[in-house]
C-alpha positions, 0 to 999 in steps of 0.5 A: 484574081485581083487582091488588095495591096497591104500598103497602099490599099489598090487592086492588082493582079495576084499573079504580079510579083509587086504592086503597080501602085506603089512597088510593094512586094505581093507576100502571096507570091513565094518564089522557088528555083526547083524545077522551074520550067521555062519554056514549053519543051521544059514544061512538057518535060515537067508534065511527063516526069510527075506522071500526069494523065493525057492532055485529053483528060487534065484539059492542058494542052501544052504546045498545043492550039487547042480549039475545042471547049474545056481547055487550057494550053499555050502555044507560040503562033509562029506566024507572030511569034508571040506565045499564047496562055489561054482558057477555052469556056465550056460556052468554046469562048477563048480567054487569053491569059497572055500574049507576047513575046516572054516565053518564061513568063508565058510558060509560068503562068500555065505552069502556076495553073497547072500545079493549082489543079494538081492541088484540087484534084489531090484534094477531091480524091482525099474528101471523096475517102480515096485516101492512103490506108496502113496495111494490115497483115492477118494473123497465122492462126486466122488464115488457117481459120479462113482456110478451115472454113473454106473447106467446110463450105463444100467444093461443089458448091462452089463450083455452082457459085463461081459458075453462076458469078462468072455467067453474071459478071460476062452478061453484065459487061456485054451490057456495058459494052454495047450501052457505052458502045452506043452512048459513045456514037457521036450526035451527028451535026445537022438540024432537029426539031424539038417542043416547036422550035429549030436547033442546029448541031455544029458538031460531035459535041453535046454542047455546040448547039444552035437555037433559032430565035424567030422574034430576031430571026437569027441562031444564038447559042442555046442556054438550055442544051443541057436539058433537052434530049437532043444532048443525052445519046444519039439514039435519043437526039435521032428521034429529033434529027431533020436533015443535015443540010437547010431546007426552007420549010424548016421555018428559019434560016440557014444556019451555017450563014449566020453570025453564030456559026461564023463565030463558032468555026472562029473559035470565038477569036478575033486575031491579036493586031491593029485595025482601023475603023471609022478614022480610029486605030484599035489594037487587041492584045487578044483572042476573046471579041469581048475584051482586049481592045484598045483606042489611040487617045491623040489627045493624050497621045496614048492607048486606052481600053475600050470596054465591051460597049464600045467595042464597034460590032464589026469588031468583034467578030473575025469574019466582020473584024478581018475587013479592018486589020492589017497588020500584026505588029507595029510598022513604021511605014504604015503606022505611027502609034506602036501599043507595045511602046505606049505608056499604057503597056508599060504601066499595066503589062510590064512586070519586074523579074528577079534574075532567077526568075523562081515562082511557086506557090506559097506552102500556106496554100498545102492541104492538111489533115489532122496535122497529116500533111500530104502537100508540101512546097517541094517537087515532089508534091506534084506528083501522079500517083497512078496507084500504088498505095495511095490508088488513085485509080490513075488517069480516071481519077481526075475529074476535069469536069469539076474545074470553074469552065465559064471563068477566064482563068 
């Protein structure tokens, strides 16, 4: 997110620990030497030691090239060894948050999210009522009162009770084994028809669906798959269910040979490298086709972004854009303009560290009630608990489906 410096009145980055412009320090960043994690293995460590639930249900992946929708990870792509920070949408498309050589710096921005999201869970848990309670021990006289008026109620009666709950409670869970047994099959990938038009399924997931547009006879990802029924269980999806396989009598063309598909099995990437195109040297810094890219300016003998319009289309796609690349990092025998020792990454990649290199939220951004704080900028407040007295239902209770997915962080 970009926010306006107090000084000078330009925009930055929040994350940046000065402003570009004119050196001012960013008072929203508070620095920490607590538990500051500065590689993945130190990250992992910090992850398991405040008790978190699986990467499979907080969405980070740490160590880890996640590939499906809903996620955030880092990893170093050992074939570069440049390590990653990145976000995938709900739409699959991956947004790079940093590419490079700076392991702790790379570490910390995963790690700034992470305790954001600690935050945002703790805070819906609160404003959901899920919030500690004093215990409360009932009086002598009013448990022998309890214990008298049990008596009272007659034995066999409840025997008759307890028989009928326990005969209740046994129908009522079969039923929910065999609902969840049957919502949880996977829909199977292939080709449906629904209201007269083609859709195809990429995979076991409820949103990788294609549409095929007959006014452009091409597939686009659809907008609306999450209201039809082909989205909802795999009993309601098979009403619709063609075939796995093309056939040419389904009125369109085969899905798995368009640029869509190509795309999606390419994780929507295009690799990080330069590229030659039309007598032009480009370098992308990232994973997204949409943005990242960079043209060698010879009369400014320096790089400048390309904004998406410009962007040639064979670019932006990994099938198409692999015809262009050729190398990774800069080489002197094959390539004068090296991006990473441009003017450019220097005044807008580059950023000051202290020695200690300590970043943490500020404690203005803790959550409060009635003066009650429950958040504080210490190490302890970044811990799970997975029940106890707060009970907060441990790894159920976090809910990744509440994060902003279609932004880039």
């Amino acid at each position: 997110m970009n926010i306006k410096c107090e000084y000078c009145g330009g925009m930055f980055d929040d994350t940046l620990e000065k402003c570009p412009s004119c050196g001012a320090a960013n008072v929203n960043v508070k620095r920490s030497t607590v538990d500051q994690p500065t590689t993945i293995e130190e990250l992992k460590s910090w992850y398991s030691s405040k008790g978190l639930p699986p990467y499979e249900t907080t969405r980070f992946f740490i160590g880890e090239n996640y590939k499906n929708p809903r996620a955030f990870g880092i990893y170093k792509d050992e074939n570069t060894g440049k390590f990653i920070v990145y976000k995938n949408k709900d739409t699959g498309e991956r947004a790079v948050r940093y590419e490079g050589t700076d392991e702790a710096y790379a570490v910390n921005e995963l790690f700034m999210r992470l305790k954001q999201e600690i935050l945002e869970q703790k805070a819906r848990n609160v404003s959901s009522g899920n919030v500690p309670q004093q215990n409360s021990t009932p009086s002598s006289e009013y448990v022998n009162y309890k214990r008298q008026q049990r008596y009272k109620s007659g034995r066999n009666e409840s025997l008759i009770v307890g028989a009928i709950l326990i005969i209740i409670v046994a129908l009522i869970f079969c039923c929910g084994i065999r609902k969840a047994t049957v919502k949880n099959v996977p829909i199977d990938p292939g080709y449906y028809r629904y209201k007269d038009a083609v859709f195809y399924h990429m995979d076991d997931h409820d949103w990788n669906w294609l549409k095929y547009d007959t006014a452009t006879d091409s597939w686009v990802l659809t907008e609306d798959q999450y209201n039809t029924p082909l989205t909802k269980t795999y009993k309601k999806a098979q009403k619709y269910f063609l075939s796995s396989g093309y056939k040419s009598e389904y009125g369109c063309s085969d899905a798995c040979e368009s640029e869509a598909y190509y795309d999606f099995i390419n994780n929507y990437c295009v690799d990080s490298g330069y590229y030659t195109y039309d007598d032009s040297v480009y370098y992308h810094d990232g994973n997204s086709p949409h943005y990242g890219w960079y043209i060698y300016d010879d009369n400014i003998s320096d790089w400048e972004e390309v904004g998406d319009d410009d962007i040639p289309n064979d670019l932006k796609h990994e099938y198409l854009a692999d015809d262009f690349w050729y190398t990774p990092d800069w080489d002197t025998e094959t390539e004068v303009y090296d991006f990473t020792d441009s003017d450019y990454y220097r005044d807008n990649y580059t950023v000051d560290y202290d020695d200690d290199y300590d970043y943490s939220y500020s404690s203005s951004d803790s959550y409060s009630s009635d003066n009650d704080s429950w958040w504080s900028d210490s190490d302890d407040s970044w811990d799970w608990d997975s029940g106890d007295s707060w009970d907060w239902g441990g790894s159920d209770s976090w809910d990744s489906g509440g994060s902003d997915w279609g932004s880039d962080w």
